[in-house]
Structure formats: C-alpha cells, structure tokens
C-alpha positions in Angstrom: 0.0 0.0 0.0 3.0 2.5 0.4 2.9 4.8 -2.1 -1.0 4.3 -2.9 -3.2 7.1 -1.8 -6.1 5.9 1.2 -9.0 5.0 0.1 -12.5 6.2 0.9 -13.3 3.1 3.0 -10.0 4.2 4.8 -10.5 7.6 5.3 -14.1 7.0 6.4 -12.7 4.8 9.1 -10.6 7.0 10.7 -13.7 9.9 10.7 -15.6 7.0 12.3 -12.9 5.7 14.8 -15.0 5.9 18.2 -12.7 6.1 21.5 -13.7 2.3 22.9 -11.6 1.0 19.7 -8.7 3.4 21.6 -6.0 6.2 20.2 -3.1 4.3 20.0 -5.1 1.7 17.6 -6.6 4.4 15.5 -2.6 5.7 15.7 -1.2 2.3 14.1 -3.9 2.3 11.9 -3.1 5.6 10.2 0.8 4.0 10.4 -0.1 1.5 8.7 -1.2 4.2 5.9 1.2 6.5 6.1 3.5 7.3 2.7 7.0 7.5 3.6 6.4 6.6 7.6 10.3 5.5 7.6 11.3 9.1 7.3 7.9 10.9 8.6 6.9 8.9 11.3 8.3 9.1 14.9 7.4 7.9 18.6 8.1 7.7 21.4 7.3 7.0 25.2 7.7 10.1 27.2 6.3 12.2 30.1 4.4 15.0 29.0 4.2 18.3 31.8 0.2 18.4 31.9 -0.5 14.8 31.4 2.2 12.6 32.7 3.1 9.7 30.5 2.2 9.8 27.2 3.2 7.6 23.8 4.1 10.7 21.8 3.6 10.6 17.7 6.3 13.2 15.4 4.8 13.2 12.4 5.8 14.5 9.2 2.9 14.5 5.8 6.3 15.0 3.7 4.5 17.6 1.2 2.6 14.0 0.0 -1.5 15.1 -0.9 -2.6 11.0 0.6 -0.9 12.1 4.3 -2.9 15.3 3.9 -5.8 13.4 3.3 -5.2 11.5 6.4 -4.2 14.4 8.4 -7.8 15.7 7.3 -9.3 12.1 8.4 -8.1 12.9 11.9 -9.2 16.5 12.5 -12.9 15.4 10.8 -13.5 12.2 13.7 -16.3 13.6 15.8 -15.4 11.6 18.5 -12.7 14.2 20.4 -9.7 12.4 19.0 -8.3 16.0 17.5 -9.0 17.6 21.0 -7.8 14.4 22.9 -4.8 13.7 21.1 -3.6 17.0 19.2 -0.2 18.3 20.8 1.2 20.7 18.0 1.3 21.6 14.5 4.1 23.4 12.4 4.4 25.0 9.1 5.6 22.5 6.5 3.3 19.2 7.3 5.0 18.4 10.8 2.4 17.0 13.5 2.5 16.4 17.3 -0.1 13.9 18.8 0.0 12.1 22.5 -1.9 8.6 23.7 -1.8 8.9 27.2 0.3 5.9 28.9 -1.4 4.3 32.7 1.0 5.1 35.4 1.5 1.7 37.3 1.5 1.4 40.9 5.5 0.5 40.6 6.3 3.8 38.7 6.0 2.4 35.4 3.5 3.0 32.8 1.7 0.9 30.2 0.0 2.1 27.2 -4.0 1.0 28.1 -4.7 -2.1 27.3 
C-alpha cells in the first residue's frame, strides 16, 4: 500500500474511529497508511508536563496530498480524537499527537490495554 493514496473506506474509518476501539489503535492504523512513515513517522514513550506519561507521535505529511488526506481524516473524527490527542502543528506538514500511557502502581506506565 505504500505509495498508494487511502482509500475512501480508509479515510471514512478513521472519521468514524469511536474512543472504545482506543487512540493508540486508531494511531497504528493511520501507520499502517502513512506514505513514507520510515522518514515521517516518529514515537516515542515520554512524560508529557500536563498529562504525565504519554506515547508521543512526530509526524511529518512530507508535502505527500494522501498524508494530507489523512491528516484531514483525523481533524474530521467527531469523536474528540483532535481535542484528545492533538499536541502541536508546524508550518511544512509536521504534526505532534500524545496517547496517554497508565502510570502503574510500581512507577512504570503501560499504554492502556
């Protein structure tokens, strides 16, 4: 599929993506889409300052019209992703988006299960 632009049926399921499917799912979904994810996809786990431990997503649409497409998936889902999960945009296609982590009795964190 790299190199192919999404689909409808793909683009429709990312508008649709409720939260009880989860973030991070709806997250390796679009990964799974993305043109050129070797070079414009990043994560990470990390501690954010408002929301402790987060799974951060740096991503980049490279210029490419089908990540734009995607990009416009994610802002269109009615279902608070954008306001749940938006960190940061930047001139030139560049994209910061957080799944918050469980913080574990021990100190460590898990992403939800």
């Amino acid at each position: 599929m790299i190199g192919e632009y999404p689909t409808d049926e793909e683009l429709d399921t990312i508008i649709k993506w409720t939260f009880d499917k989860e973030w991070r799912l709806l997250m390796e979904y679009i990964h799974k889409l993305w043109w050129a994810a070797d070079w414009g996809w990043r994560e990470e786990d990390t501690e954010d300052d408002i929301h402790g431990p987060v799974h951060r997503y740096d991503i980049s649409t490279g210029g490419w019209s089908g990540n734009e497409s995607l990009i416009s998936a994610m802002r269109e889902n009615p279902n608070l992703f954008w306001s749940m999960c938006w960190v940061q945009s930047r001139r030139g296609g560049h994209y910061i988006f957080e799944t918050r982590r469980i913080k574990e009795p021990d100190g460590s964190s898990t992403l939800p299960t």
